[in-house]
PDB file of N, CA, C and O in Angstrom:
ATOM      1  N   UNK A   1     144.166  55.615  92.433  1.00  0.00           N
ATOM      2  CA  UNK A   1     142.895  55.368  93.079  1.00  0.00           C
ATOM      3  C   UNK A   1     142.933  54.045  93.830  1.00  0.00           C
ATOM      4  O   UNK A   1     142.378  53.853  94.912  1.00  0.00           O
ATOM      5  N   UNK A   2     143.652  53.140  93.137  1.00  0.00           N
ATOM      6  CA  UNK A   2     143.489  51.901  93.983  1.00  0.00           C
ATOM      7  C   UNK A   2     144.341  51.465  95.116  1.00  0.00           C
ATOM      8  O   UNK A   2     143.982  50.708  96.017  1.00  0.00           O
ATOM      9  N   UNK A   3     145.614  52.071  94.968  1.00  0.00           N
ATOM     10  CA  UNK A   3     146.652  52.481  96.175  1.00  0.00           C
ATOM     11  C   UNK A   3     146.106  52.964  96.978  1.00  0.00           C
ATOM     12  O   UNK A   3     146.210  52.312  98.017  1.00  0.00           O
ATOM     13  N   UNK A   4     144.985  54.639  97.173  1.00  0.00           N
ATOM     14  CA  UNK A   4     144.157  55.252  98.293  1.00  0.00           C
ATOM     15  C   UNK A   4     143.222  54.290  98.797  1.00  0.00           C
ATOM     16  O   UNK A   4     143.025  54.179 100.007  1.00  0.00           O
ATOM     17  N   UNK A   5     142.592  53.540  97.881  1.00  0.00           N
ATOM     18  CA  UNK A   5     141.573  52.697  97.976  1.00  0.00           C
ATOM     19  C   UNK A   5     141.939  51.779  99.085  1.00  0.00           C
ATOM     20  O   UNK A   5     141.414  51.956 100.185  1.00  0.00           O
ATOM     21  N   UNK A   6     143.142  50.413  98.826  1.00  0.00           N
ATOM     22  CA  UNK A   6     143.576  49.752  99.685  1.00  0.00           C
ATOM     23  C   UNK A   6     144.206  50.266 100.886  1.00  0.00           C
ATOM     24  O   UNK A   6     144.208  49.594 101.917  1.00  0.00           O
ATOM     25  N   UNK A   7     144.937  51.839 100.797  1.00  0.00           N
ATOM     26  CA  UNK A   7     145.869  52.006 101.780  1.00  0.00           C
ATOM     27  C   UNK A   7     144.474  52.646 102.859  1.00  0.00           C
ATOM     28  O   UNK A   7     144.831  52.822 104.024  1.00  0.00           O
ATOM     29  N   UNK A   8     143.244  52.927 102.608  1.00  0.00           N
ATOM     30  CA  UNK A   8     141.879  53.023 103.166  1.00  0.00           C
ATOM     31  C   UNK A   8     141.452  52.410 104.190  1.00  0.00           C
ATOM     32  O   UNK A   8     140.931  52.877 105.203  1.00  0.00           O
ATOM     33  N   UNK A   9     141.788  50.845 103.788  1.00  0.00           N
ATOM     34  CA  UNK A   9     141.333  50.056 104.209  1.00  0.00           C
ATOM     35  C   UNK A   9     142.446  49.382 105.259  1.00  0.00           C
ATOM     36  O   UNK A   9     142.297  49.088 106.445  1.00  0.00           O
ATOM     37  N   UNK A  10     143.518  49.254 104.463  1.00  0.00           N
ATOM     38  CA  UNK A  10     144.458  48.924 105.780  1.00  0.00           C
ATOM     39  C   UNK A  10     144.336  50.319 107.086  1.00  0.00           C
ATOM     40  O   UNK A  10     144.035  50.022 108.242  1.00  0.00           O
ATOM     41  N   UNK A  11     144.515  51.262 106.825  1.00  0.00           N
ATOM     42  CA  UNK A  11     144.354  52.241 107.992  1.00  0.00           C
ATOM     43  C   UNK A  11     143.017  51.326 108.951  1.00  0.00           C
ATOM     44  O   UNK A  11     143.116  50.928 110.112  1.00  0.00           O
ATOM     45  N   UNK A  12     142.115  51.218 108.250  1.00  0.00           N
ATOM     46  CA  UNK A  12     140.726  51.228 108.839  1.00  0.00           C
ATOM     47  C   UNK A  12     140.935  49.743 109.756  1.00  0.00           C
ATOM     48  O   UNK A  12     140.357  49.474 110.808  1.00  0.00           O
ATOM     49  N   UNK A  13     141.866  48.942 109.074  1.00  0.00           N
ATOM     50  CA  UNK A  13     141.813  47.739 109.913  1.00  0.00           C
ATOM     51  C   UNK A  13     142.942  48.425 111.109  1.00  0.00           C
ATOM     52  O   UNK A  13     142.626  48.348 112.296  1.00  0.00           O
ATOM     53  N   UNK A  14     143.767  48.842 110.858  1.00  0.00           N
ATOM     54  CA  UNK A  14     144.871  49.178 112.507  1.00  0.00           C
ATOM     55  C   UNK A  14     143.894  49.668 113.050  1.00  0.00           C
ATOM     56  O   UNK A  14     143.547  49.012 114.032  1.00  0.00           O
ATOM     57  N   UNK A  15     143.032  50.906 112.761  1.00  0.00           N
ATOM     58  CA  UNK A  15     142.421  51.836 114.081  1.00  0.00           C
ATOM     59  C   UNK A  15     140.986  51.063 114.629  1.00  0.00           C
ATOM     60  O   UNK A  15     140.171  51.568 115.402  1.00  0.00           O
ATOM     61  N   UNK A  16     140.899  49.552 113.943  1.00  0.00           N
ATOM     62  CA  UNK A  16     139.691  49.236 114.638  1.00  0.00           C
ATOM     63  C   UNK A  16     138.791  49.034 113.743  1.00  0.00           C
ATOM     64  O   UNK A  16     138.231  47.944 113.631  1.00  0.00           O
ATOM     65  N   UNK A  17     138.566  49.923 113.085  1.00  0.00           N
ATOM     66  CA  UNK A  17     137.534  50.005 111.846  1.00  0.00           C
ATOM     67  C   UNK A  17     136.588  48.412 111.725  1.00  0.00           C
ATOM     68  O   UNK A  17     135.500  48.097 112.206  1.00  0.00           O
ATOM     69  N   UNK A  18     137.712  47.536 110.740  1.00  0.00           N
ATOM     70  CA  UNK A  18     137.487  46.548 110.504  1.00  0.00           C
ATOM     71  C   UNK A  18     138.104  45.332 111.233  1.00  0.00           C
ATOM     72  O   UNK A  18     138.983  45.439 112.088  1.00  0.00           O
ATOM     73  N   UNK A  19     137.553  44.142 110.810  1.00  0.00           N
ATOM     74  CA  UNK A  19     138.580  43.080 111.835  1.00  0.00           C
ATOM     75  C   UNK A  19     138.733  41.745 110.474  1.00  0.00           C
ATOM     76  O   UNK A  19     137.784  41.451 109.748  1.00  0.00           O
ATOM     77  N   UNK A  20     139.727  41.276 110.403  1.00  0.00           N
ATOM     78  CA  UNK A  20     139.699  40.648 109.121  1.00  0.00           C
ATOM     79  C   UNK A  20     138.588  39.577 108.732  1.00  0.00           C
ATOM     80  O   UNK A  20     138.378  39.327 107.545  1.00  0.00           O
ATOM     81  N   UNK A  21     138.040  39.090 109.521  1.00  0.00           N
ATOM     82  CA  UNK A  21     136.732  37.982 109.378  1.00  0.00           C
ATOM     83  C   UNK A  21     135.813  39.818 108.740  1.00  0.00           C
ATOM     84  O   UNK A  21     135.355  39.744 107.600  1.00  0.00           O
ATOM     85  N   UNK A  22     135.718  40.543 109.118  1.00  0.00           N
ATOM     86  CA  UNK A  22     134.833  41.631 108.316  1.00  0.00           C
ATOM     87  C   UNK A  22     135.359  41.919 106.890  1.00  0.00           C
ATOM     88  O   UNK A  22     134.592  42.172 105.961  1.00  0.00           O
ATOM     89  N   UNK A  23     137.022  41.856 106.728  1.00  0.00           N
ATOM     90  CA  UNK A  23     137.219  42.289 105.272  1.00  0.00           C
ATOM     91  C   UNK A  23     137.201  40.904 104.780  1.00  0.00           C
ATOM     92  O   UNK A  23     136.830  40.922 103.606  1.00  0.00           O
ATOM     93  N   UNK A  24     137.404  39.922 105.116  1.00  0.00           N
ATOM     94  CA  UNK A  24     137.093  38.816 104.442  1.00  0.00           C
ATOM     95  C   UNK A  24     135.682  38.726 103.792  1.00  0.00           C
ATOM     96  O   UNK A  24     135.385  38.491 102.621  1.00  0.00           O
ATOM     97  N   UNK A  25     135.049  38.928 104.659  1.00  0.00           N
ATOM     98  CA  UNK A  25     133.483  38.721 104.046  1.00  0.00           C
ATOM     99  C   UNK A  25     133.375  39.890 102.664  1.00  0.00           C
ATOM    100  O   UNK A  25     133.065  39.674 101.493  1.00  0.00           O
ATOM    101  N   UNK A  26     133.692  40.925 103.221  1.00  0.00           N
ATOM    102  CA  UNK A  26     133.274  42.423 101.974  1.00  0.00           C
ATOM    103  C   UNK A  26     134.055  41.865 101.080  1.00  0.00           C
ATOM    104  O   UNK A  26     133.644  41.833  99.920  1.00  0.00           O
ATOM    105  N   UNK A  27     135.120  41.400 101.342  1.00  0.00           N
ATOM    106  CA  UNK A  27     136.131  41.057  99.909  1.00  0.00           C
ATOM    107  C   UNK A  27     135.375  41.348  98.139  1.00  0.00           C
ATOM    108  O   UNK A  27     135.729  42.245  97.374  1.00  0.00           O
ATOM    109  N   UNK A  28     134.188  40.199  97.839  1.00  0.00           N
ATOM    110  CA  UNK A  28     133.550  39.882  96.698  1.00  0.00           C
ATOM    111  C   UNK A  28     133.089  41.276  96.434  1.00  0.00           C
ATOM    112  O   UNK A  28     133.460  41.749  95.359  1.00  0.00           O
ATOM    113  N   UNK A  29     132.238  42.141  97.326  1.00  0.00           N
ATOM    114  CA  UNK A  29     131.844  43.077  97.139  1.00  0.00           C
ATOM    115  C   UNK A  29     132.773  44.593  97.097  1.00  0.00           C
ATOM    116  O   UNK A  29     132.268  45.659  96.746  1.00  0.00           O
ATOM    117  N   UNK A  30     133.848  44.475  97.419  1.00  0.00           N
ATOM    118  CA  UNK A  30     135.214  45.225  97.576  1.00  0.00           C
ATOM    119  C   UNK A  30     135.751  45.550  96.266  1.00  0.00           C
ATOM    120  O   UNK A  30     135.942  46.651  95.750  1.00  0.00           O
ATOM    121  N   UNK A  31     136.052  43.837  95.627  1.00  0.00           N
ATOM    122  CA  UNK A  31     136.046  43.614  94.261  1.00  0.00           C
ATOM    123  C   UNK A  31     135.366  44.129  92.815  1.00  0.00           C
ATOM    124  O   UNK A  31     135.925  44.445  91.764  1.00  0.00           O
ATOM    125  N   UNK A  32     134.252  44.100  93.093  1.00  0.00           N
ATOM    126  CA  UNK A  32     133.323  44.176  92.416  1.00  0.00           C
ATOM    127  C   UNK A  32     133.664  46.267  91.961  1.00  0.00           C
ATOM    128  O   UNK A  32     133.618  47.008  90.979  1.00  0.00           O
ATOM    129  N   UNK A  33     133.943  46.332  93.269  1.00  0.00           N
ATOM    130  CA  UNK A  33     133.684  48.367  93.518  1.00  0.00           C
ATOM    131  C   UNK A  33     134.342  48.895  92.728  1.00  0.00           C
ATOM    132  O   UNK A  33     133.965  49.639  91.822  1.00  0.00           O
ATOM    133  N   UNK A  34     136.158  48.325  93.183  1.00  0.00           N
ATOM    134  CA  UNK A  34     137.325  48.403  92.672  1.00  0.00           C
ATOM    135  C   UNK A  34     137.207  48.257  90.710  1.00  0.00           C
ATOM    136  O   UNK A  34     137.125  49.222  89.949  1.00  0.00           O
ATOM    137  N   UNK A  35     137.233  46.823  90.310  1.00  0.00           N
ATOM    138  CA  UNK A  35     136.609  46.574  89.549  1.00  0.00           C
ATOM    139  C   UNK A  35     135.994  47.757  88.390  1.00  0.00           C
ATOM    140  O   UNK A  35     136.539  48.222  87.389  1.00  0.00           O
ATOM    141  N   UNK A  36     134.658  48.011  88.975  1.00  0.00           N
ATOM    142  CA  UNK A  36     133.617  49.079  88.231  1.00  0.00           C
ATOM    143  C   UNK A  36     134.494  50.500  88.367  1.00  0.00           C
ATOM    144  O   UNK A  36     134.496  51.075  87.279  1.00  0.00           O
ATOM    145  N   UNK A  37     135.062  51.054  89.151  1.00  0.00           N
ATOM    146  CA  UNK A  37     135.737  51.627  89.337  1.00  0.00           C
ATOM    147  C   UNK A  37     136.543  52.715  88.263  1.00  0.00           C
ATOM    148  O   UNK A  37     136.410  53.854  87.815  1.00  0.00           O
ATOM    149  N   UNK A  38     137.601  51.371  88.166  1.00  0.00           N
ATOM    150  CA  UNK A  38     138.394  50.958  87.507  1.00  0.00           C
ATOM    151  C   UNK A  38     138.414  51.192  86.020  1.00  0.00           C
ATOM    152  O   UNK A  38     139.391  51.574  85.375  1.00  0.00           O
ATOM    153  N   UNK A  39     137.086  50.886  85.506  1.00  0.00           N
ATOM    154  CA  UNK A  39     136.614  50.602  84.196  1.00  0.00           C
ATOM    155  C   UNK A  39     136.380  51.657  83.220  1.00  0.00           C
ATOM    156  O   UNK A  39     135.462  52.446  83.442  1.00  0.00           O
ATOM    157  N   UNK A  40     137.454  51.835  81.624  1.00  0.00           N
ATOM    158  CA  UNK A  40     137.183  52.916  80.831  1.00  0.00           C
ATOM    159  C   UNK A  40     135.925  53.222  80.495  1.00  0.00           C
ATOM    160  O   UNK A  40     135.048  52.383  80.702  1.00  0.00           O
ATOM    161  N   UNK A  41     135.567  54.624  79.846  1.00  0.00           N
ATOM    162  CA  UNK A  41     134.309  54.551  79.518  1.00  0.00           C
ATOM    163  C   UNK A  41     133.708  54.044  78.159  1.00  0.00           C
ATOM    164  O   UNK A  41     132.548  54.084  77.751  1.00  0.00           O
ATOM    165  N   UNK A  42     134.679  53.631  77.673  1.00  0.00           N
ATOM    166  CA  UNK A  42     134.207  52.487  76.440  1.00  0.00           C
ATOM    167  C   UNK A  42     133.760  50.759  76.954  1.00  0.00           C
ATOM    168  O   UNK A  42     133.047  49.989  76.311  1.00  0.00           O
ATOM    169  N   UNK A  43     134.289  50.548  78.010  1.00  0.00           N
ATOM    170  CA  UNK A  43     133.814  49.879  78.412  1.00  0.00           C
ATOM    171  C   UNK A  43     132.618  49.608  78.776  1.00  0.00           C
ATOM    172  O   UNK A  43     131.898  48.705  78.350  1.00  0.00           O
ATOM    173  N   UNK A  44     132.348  50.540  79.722  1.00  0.00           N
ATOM    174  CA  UNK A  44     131.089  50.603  80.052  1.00  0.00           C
ATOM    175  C   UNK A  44     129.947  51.259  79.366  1.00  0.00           C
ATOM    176  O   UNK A  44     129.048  51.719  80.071  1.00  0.00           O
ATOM    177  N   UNK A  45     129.910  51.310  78.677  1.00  0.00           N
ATOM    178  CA  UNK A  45     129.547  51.619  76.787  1.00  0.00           C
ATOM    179  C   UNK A  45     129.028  50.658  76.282  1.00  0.00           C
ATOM    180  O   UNK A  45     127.903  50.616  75.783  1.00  0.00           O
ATOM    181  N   UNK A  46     129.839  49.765  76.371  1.00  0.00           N
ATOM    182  CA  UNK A  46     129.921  48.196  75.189  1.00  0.00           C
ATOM    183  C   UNK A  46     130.250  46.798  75.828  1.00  0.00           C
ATOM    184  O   UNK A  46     130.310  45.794  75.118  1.00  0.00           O
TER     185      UNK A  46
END
């Protein structure tokens, strides 16, 4: 998931998508996604 996730985003920056002052900024919130994502469901449980 997080390989599709990033390889997402690099596509999106070659074709235009993004411009790095834009993924710079999303970064915290990028994080955060990935992150929650990420997370077993005991985790998010407890």
């Amino acid at each position: 998931m997080l390989v599709a996730f990033v390889d997402g985003l690099v596509i999106q920056y070659y074709i235009g998508v993004y411009e790095v002052a834009q993924l710079r900024e999303m970064t915290p919130y990028l994080k955060r996604v990935l992150l929650q994502a990420l997370r077993t469901e005991d985790e998010a449980k407890g």
